[in-house]
C-alpha positions in Angstrom: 121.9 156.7 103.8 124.4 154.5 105.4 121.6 152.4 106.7 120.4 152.0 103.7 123.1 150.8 101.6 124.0 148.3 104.8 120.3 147.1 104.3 121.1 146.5 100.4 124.1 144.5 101.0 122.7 142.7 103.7 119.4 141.7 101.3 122.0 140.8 98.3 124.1 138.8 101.0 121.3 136.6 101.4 120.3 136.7 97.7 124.0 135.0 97.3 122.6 132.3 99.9 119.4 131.3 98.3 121.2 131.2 95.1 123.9 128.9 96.7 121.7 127.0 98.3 119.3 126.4 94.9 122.1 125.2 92.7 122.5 122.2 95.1 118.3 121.6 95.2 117.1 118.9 93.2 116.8 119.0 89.7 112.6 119.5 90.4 111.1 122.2 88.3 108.0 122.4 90.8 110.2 122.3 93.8 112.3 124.8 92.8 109.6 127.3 91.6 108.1 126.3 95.0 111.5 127.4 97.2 111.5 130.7 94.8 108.0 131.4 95.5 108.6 131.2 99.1 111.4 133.1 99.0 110.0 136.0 97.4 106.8 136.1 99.1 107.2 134.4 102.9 104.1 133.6 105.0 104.6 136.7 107.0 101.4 136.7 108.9 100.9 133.2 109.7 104.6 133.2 111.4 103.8 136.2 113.3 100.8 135.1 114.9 102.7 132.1 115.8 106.4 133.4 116.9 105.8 137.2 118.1 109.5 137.9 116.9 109.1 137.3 113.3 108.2 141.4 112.4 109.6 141.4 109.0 110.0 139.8 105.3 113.4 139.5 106.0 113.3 137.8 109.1 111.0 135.6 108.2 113.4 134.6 105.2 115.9 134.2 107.4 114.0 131.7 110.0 112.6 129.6 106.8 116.0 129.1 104.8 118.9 130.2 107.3 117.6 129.5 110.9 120.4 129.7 113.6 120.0 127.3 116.6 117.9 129.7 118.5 115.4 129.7 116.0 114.4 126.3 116.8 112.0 127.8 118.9 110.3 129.7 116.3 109.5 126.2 114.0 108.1 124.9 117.3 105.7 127.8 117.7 105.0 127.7 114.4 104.6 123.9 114.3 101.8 123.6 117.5 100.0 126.8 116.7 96.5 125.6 116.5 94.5 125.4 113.2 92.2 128.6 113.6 90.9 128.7 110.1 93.5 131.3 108.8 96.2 130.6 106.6 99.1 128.6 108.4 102.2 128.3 107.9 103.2 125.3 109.5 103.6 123.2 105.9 106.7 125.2 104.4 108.3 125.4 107.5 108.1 121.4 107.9 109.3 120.8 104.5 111.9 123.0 104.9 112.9 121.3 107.9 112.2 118.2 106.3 114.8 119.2 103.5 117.3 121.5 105.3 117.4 121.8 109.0 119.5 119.1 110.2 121.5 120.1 113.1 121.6 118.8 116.5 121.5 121.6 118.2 118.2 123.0 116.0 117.0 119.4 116.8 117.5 120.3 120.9 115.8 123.8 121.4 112.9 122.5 118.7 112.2 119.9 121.0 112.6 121.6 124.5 109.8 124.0 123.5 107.4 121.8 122.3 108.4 120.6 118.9 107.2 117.1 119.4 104.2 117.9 120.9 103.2 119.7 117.5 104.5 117.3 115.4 102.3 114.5 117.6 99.3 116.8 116.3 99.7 116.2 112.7 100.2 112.7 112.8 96.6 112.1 111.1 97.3 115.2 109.0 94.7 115.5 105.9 97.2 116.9 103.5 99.9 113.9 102.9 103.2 116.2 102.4 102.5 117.4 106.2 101.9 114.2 107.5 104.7 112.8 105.9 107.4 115.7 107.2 106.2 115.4 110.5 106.6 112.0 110.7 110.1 111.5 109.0 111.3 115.0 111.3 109.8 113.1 114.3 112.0 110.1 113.5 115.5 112.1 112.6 114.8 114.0 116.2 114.6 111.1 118.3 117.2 109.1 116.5 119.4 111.6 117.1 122.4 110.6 118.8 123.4 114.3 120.4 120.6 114.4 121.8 120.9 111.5 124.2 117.7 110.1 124.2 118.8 106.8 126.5 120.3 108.7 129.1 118.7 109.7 132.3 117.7 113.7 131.8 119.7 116.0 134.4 119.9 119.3 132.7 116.5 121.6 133.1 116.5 121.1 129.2 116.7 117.4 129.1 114.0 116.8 131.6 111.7 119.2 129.4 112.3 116.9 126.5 111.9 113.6 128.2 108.8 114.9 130.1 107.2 116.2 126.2 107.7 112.8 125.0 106.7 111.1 127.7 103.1 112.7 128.1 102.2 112.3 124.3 101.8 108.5 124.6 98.0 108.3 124.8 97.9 111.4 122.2 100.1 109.7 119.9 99.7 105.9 119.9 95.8 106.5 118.7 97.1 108.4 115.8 100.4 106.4 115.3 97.9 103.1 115.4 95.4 104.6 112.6 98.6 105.3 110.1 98.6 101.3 109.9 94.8 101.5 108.0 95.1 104.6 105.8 98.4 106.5 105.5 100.8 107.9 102.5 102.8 105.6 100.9 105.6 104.2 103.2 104.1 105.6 106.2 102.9 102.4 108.0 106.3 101.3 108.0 107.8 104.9 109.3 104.6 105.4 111.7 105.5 101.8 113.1 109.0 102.4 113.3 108.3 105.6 115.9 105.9 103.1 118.1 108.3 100.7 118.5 110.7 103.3 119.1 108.6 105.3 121.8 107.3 102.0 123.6 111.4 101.0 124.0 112.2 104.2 124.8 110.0 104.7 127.9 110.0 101.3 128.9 113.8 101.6 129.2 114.2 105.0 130.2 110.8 105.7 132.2 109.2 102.4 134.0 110.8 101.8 137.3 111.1 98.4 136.9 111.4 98.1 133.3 108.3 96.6 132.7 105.6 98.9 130.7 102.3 97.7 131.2 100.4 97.8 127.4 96.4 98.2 127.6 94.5 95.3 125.4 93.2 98.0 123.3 97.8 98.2 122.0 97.8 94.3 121.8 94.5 94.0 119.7 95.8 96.8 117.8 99.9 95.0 117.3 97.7 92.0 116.3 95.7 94.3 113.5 98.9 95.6 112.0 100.7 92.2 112.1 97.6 91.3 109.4 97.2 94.3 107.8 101.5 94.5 107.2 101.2 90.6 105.7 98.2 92.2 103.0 100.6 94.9 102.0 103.6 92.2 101.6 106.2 94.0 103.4 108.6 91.6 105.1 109.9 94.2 107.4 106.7 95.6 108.7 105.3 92.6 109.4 108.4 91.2 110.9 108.7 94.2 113.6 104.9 94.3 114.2 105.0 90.7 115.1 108.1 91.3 117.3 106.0 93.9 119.4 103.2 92.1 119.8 105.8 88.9 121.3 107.2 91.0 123.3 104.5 93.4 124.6 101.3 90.3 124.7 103.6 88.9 127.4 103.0 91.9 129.7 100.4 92.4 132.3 97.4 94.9 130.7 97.4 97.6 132.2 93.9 98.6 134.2 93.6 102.1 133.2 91.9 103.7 130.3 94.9 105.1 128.6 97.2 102.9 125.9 99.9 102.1 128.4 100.6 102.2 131.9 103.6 102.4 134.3 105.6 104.9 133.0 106.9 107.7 135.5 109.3 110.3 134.7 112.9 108.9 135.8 115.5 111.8 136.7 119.3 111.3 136.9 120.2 110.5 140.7 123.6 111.1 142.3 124.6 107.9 142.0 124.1 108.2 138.3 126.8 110.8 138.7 130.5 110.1 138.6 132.7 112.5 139.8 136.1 112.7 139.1 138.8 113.9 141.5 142.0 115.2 140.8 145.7 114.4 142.3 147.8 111.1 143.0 148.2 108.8 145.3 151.8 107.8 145.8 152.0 105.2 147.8 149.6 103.1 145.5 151.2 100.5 143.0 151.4 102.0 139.5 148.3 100.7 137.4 149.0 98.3 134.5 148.7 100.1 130.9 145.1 99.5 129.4 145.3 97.9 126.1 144.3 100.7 123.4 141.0 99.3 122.1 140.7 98.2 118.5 138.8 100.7 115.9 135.4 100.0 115.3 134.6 98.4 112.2 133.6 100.4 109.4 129.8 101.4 109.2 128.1 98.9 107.6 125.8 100.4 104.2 122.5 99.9 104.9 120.8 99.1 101.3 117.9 101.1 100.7 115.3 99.3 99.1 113.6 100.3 95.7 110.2 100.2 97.9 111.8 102.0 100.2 113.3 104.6 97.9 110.1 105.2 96.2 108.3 106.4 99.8 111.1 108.7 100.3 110.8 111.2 97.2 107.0 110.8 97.7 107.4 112.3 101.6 109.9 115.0 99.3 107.6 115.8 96.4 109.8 113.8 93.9 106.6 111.9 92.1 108.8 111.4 89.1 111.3 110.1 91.2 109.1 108.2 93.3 107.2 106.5 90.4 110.6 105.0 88.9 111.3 103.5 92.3 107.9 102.2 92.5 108.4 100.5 88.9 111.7 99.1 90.0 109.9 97.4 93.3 107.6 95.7 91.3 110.3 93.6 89.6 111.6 92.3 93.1 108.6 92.5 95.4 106.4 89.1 96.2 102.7 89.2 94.7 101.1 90.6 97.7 102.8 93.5 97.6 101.7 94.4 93.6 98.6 95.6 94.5 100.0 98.2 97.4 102.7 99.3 94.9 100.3 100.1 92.0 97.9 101.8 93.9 101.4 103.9 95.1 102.2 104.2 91.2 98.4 105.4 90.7 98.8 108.2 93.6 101.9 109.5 92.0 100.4 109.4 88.5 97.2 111.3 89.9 99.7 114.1 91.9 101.7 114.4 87.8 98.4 115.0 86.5 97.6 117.6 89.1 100.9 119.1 88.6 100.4 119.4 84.6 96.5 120.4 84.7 96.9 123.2 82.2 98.8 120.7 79.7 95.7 118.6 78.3 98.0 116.3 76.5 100.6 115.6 79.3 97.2 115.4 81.7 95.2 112.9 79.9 98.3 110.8 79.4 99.2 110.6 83.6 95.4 109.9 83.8 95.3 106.8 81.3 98.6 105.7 83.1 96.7 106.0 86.5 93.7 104.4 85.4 96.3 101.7 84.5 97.7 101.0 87.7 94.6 101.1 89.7 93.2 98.5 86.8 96.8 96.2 87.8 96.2 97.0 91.4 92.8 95.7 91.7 93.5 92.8 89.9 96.2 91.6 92.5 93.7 92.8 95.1 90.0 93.2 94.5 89.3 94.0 98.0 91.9 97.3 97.9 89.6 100.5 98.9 92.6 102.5 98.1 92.8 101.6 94.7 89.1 101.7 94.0 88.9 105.9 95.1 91.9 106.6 93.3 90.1 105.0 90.4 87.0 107.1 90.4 89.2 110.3 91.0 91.0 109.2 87.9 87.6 108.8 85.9 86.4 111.6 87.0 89.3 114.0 85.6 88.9 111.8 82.6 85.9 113.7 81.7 82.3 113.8 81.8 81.8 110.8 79.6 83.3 108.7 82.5 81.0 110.4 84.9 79.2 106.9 85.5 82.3 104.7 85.9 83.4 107.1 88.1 80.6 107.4 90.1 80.4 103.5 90.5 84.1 103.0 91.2 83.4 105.4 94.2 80.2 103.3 95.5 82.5 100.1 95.1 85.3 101.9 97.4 82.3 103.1 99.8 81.2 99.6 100.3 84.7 98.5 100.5 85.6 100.6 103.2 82.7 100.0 104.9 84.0 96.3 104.6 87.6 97.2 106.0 86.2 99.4 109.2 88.4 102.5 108.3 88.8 105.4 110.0 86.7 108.3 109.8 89.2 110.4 107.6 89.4 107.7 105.2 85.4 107.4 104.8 85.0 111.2 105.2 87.0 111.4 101.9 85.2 108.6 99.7 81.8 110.0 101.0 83.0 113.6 99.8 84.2 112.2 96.6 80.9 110.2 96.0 79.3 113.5 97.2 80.7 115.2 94.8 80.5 113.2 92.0 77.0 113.3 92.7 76.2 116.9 92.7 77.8 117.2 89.0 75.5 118.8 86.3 75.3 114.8 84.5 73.8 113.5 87.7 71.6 116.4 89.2 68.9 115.1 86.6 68.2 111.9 88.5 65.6 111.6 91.6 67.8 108.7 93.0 71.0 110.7 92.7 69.3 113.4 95.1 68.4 110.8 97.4 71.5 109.1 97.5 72.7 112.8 98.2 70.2 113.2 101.8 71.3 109.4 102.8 75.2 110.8 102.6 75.1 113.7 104.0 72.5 112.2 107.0 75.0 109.6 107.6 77.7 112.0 107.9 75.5 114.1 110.2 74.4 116.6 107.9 71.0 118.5 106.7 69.3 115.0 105.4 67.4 114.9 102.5 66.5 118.5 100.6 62.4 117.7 101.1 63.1 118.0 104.5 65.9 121.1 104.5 64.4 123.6 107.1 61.9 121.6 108.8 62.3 119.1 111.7 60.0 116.2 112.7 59.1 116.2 116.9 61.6 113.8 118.4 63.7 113.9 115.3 66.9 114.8 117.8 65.9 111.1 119.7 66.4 109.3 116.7 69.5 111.1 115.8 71.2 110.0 119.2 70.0 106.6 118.6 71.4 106.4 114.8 74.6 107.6 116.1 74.7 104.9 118.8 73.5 101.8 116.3 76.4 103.4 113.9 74.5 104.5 110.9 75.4 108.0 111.4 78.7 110.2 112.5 78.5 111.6 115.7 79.2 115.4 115.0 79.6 116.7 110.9 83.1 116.8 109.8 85.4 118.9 107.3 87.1 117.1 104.9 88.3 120.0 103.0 90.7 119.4 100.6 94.5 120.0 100.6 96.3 122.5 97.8 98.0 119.0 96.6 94.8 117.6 95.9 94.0 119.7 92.9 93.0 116.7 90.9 90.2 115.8 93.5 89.4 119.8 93.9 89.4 120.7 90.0 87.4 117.7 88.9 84.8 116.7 91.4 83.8 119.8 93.3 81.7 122.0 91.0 78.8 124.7 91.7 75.7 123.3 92.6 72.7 123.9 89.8 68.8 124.9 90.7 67.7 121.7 89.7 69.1 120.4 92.8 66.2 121.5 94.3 63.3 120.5 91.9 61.6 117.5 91.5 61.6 117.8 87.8 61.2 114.3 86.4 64.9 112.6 85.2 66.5 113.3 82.1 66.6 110.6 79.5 70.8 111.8 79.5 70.9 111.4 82.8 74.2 109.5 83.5 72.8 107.5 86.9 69.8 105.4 86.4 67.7 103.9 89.2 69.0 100.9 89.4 72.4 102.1 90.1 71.3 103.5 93.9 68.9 100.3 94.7 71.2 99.8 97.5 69.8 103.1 98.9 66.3 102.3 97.4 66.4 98.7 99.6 67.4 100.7 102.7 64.6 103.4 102.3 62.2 100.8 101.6 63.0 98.8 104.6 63.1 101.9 107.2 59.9 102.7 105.7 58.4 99.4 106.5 59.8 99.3 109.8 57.7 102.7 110.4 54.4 101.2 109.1 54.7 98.1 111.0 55.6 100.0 114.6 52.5 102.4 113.5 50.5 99.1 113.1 51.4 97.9 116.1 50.9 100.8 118.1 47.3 101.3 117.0 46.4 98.1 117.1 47.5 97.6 121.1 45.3 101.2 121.6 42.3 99.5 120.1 42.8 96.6 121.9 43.1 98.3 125.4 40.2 100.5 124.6 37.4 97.4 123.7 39.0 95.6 126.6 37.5 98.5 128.5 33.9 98.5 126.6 33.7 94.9 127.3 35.0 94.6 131.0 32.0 92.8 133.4 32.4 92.1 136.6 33.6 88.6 137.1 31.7 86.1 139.7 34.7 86.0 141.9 34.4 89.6 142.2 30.6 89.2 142.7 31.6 86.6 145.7 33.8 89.1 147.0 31.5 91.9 147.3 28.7 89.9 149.2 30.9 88.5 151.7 32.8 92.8 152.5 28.1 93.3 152.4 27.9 90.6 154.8 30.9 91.6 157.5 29.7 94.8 157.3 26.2 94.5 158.4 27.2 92.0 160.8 29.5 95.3 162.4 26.7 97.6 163.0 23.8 94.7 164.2 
């Protein structure tokens, strides 16, 4: 009985501490229902396959919203445990890092067992929110002061952390380096920040003669962003981006296969070690008095830009928030940098519609707004992929009676991207959406929408066409390989499942497919794509299919060649010659 009534205060002891500790959260309704969600019902499972210890509601609680130092080494299991299909529970326990956990000493045991290295893992994160907490929480850990990042490692513990950081540098630039093309808003900048910070870092702290030794893969790459920074119009990207690629094209490239070379892990020595000893000597003269030195000067405020502002409640879920900082920018940012800032307005607009789904009125009106902005944003910038997917995921919610726009908004952001060389993620996603779209009852109707359908998913590695669905031609593997090598297809099929934030992309686009998939009924006069609108695809099938006939051709023809060649063959008279004269020496032998 005793144990029991300890067990109730202890459980309204810690309903006191939520309570406290909501009526200083922001003023977010969805954040807060979020926090009381969690709260009430904790991700027990997912934490217990990751950190053993975690064997109750209550401890689990307790880890999530009142972690003691110790328990750092609970967010890092939970942080690196490997996606295994099951529900994880890595994204509340970043945000609530992200939000909450500030502490030095968290900061030290997170990273001694591994912290980093799972934060390096979700650098190219599908859902944003994840990417974004890792990436600021990577940041406030190394440019923590306590932890004494520029000072040679002697403790067991420190050489733990400088050896984890050191090792991720070819597992991290790649992914730090693919930010710069396709990240969340504000996360080139923060994604370049960490670069420069971990290529200063070991060069300082980890090459023995202070020279790190970039590959040319890192200086072509510095040179990208430099351009890519000066589209976007952000002064202070660009202006650190050029400063690495001064500083670093001056190096030596490195000869290896990895990003950088040179690096070795540097310990503190004993002569790094000053040792104090204790007594006086009394015949020495007495030492003169040491001015006191002067205070420091006051820390100077650093003004946080509206831009800046604006990426910040994004990374916290803020979109209200975030979308007045992004109207503010576009008062006091140069031209170039209109069209990134309304395709960031469009992104928040699209995440408030998600947010309000079951409000049609409040829906359609954050829709219309986003349509809007990624109207303005393409107008400053025609060639913005960005702008152009988040404008056919904005038709799309609109309804079926923008089916069509939407579905050539989202050809125009495939050939865009195409354009731009993206990264896989970002052409998994347009070719999902396009998918998608695609699939929806308006479109089934059309023959060319299911071919459109096969050339996607071939590309992209998957089944092909469905006339071909069960069946493969000899050699078919062959051509695969070769496809994959020319570029025209993805090596290995991907999953570009959608994130629980993306409920716009998830309630609009993806619907159950229909039987008349699989028919070849002829089109619907209401069909919403015509031919005309896939004679891109058309124009490639027809070429392939020319190509085939004229190899066919070509092939026969050299068989029939070789074949009368034969038929016709007579012995020549220099052969003739040749014949009498092997007669002659031969009768001449055996006379």
């Amino acid at each position: 009985m005793a144990a029991e009534e300890k067990s109730d205060a202890a459980v309204m002891k810690d309903q006191a501490r939520f309570d406290e500790l909501m009526a200083h959260a922001p003023d977010n309704d969805a954040l807060r229902a979020s926090l009381t969600k969690l709260w009430s019902a904790p991700p027990l499972e997912p934490m217990k396959r990751a950190f053993a210890q975690c064997d109750s509601e209550d401890e689990a609680r307790r880890i999530l919203f009142f972690p003691e130092e110790k328990d750092g080494e609970a967010y890092a299991c939970i942080v690196k445990h490997p996606r295994d299909g099951l529900p994880h529970a890595a994204r509340p326990a970043l945000g609530l890092m992200f939000m909450l956990h500030h502490k030095s000493d968290f900061h030290r045991v997170f990273a001694v067992h591994g912290g980093l290295e799972g934060l390096a893992s979700r650098l190219q994160e599908e859902d944003q929110h994840v990417r974004a907490h890792a990436v600021e929480i990577f940041l406030r850990v190394t440019g923590d002061e306590a932890l004494k990042w520029y000072v040679a490692p002697s403790t067991d513990d420190e050489v733990k952390m400088h050896r984890s950081l050191l090792d991720l540098g070819d597992r991290m630039i790649p992914d730090l380096v693919a930010n710069s093309r396709d990240s969340y808003p504000g996360g080139e900048k923060a994604c370049l920040d960490l670069l420069a910070f971990w290529l200063g870092w070991a060069r300082q702290m980890h090459c023995e003669t202070h020279v790190l030794n970039p590959s040319r893969l890192l200086i072509e790459a510095l040179s990208d962003w430099v351009l890519r920074a000066e589209r976007r119009g952000d002064a202070d990207e660009s202006g650190l981006a050029k400063r690495l690629f001064d500083d670093f094209s001056r190096c030596d490239p490195c000869s290896g296969t990895g990003w950088v070379g040179g690096t070795v892990l540097c310990k503190a020595t004993d002569d790094d070690v000053i040792e104090m000893s204790g007594g006086f000597d009394l015949d020495s003269k007495p030492k003169k008095a040491v001015k006191p030195m002067p205070p420091p000067p006051p820390p100077r405020k650093i003004e946080v830009k509206p831009r800046q502002a604006g990426n910040q409640a994004f990374a916290a879920g803020d979109f209200e928030k975030a979308l007045q900082h992004y109207d503010a920018a576009l008062t006091e940012e140069n031209e170039t940098a209109v069209s990134t800032l309304q395709c960031n307005r469009a992104t928040c607009l699209v995440k408030l519609a998600a947010r309000d789904v079951s409000d049609d009125v409040k829906n359609k009106a954050w829709l219309q707004r986003a349509e809007e902005a990624c109207d303005a944003a393409l107008d400053a910038d025609p060639r913005n992929s960005k702008a152009r997917y988040r404008l056919a995921q904005t038709l799309a919610a609109l309804g079926d009676e923008r089916l069509g726009e939407a579905i050539s908004a989202a050809r125009s952001a495939r050939r865009a991207i195409i354009d731009e060389k993206a990264g896989d993620a970002q052409r998994g996603a347009v070719a999902d959406l396009l998918l998608a779209l695609l699939d929806r009852d308006k479109a089934t109707n059309d023959r060319t929408s299911r071919i459109a359908r096969g050339l996607l998913r071939a590309r992209r590695g998957g089944k092909g066409h469905e006339m071909t669905r069960g069946w493969k031609k000899p050699g078919s593997e062959n051509k695969k390989k070769a496809a994959v090598q020319k570029g025209f297809m993805d090596p290995k099929p991907r999953d570009y499942a959608s994130s629980d934030d993306e409920l716009v992309v998830e309630d609009v686009t993806k619907t159950p497919a229909t039987e008349e998939d699989a028919s070849d009924s002829d089109e619907a006069p209401t069909a919403v794509v015509d031919a005309t609108a896939d004679s891109d695809d058309d124009e490639l099938m027809a070429v392939r299919k020319a190509e085939d006939d004229q190899r066919k051709a070509r092939r026969k023809a050299r068989i029939v060649a070789k074949e009368n060649k034969k038929a016709s063959e007579k012995p020549s008279e220099k052969a003739a010659r040749k014949a009498a004269r092997v007669q002659r020496i031969l009768k001449m032998s055996m006379s």
